[in-house]
C-alpha positions in Angstrom: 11.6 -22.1 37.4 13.5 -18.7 37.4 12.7 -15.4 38.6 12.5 -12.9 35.4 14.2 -10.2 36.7 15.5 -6.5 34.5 19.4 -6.4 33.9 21.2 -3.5 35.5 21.3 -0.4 32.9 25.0 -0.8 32.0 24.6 -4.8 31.0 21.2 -4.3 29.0 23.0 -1.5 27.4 25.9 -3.6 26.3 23.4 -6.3 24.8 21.6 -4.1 23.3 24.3 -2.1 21.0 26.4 -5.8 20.6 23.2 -6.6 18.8 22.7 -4.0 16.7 26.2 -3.4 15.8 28.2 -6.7 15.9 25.4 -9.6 15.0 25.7 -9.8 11.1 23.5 -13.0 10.7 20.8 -11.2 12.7 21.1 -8.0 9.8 20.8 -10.4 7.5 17.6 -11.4 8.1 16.5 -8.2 10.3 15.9 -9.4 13.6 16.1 -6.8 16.5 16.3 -7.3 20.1 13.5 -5.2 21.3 13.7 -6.3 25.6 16.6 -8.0 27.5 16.4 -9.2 31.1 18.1 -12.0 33.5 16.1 -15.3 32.1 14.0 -13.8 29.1 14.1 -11.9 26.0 12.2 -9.9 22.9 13.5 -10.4 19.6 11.6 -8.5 16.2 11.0 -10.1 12.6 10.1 -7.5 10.4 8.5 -9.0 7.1 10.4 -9.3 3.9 10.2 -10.3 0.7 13.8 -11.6 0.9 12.4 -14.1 3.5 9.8 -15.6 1.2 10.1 -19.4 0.7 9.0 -20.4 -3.4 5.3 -20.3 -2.3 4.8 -16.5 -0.7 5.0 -17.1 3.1 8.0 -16.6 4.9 10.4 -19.6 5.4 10.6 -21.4 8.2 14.7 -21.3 9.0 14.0 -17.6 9.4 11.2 -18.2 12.1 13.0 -20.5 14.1 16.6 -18.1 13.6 13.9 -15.6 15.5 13.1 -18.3 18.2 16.4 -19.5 19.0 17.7 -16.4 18.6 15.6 -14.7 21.6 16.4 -18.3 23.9 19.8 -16.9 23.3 19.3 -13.8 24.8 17.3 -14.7 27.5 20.0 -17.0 28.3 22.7 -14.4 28.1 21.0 -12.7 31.4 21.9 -16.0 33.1 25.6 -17.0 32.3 28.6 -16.5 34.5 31.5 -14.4 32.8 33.9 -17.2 32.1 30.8 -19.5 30.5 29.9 -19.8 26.5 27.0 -21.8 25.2 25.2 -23.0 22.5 22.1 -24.1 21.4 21.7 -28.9 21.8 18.3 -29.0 20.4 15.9 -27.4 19.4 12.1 -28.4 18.3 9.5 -26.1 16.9 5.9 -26.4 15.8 4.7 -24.0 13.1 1.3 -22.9 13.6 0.2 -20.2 11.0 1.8 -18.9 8.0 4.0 -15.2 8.6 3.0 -12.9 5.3 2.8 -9.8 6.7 3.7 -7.2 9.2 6.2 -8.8 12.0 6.4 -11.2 14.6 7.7 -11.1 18.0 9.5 -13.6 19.7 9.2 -13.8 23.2 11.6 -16.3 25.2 11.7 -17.6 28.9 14.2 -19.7 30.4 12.3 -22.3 32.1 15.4 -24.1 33.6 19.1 -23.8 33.8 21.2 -26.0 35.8 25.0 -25.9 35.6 25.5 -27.5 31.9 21.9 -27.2 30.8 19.6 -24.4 30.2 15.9 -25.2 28.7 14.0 -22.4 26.8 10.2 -21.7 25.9 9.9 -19.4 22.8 6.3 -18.4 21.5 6.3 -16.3 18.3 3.4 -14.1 18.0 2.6 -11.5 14.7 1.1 -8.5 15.4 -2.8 -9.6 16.1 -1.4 -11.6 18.9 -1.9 -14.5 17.0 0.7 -17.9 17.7 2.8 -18.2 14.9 5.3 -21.0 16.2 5.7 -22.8 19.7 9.2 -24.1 20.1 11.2 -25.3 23.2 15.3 -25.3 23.1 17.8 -26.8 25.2 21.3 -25.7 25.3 24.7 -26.5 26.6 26.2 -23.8 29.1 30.7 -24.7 28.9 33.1 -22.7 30.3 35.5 -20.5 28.4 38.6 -22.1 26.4 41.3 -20.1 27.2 
């Protein structure tokens, strides 16, 4: 298991203003990354009506974008300079509907070897309660030059 440890200033910076500048899938739906650090991450779902699924709750894809998405940047903390890599598998269990307010997706890296990295994401809404429970393993490559 890793050591959660905070980024240096200058990196978390970086991540932070990629992701709110240069991510166009995450504006889409309105995720935010709300805490960085080497091995775990924060990500933000507000609620939105553009999110609903036919029957008024919001749809699952957009839950699990939220999960994988904060593996991702957990992960990011983690990877060498000349590495890329991408999510293998993912499997989430959806606990309680998301109607209201937003949920917080909070992700820890629980392994990561030299080609593999495992994930565990809870996503919580703003009682605390457990939305989703969802693990992810992903493939860590090097660069293509």
């Amino acid at each position: 298991m890793h050591e959660y440890q905070e980024l240096d200033g200058q990196t978390k910076g970086y991540i932070m203003s990629i992701m709110k500048t240069r991510s166009p899938y995450w504006e889409l739906l309105g995720m935010e990354l709300v805490d960085v650090g080497r091995g775990w991450a924060k990500v933000r779902l507000e609620y939105s009506d553009n999110l609903l699924q036919p029957f008024g709750v919001v749809h699952g894809g957009a839950i699990f974008s939220v999960a994988d998405s904060s593996v991702a940047m957990a992960l990011l903390g983690l990877i060498k300079h000349n590495e890329v890599f991408t999510t293998v598998e993912m499997k989430i269990n959806y606990l309680r509907p998301f109607t209201e307010g937003e949920i917080l997706s909070e992700a820890r890296i629980i392994y990561k070897g030299s080609r593999i990295a495992l994930g565990d994401v809870e996503v919580r809404d703003t009682k605390g309660e457990l939305i989703a429970k969802a693990v992810s393993t992903y493939i860590v490559m090097k660069k293509r030059k």
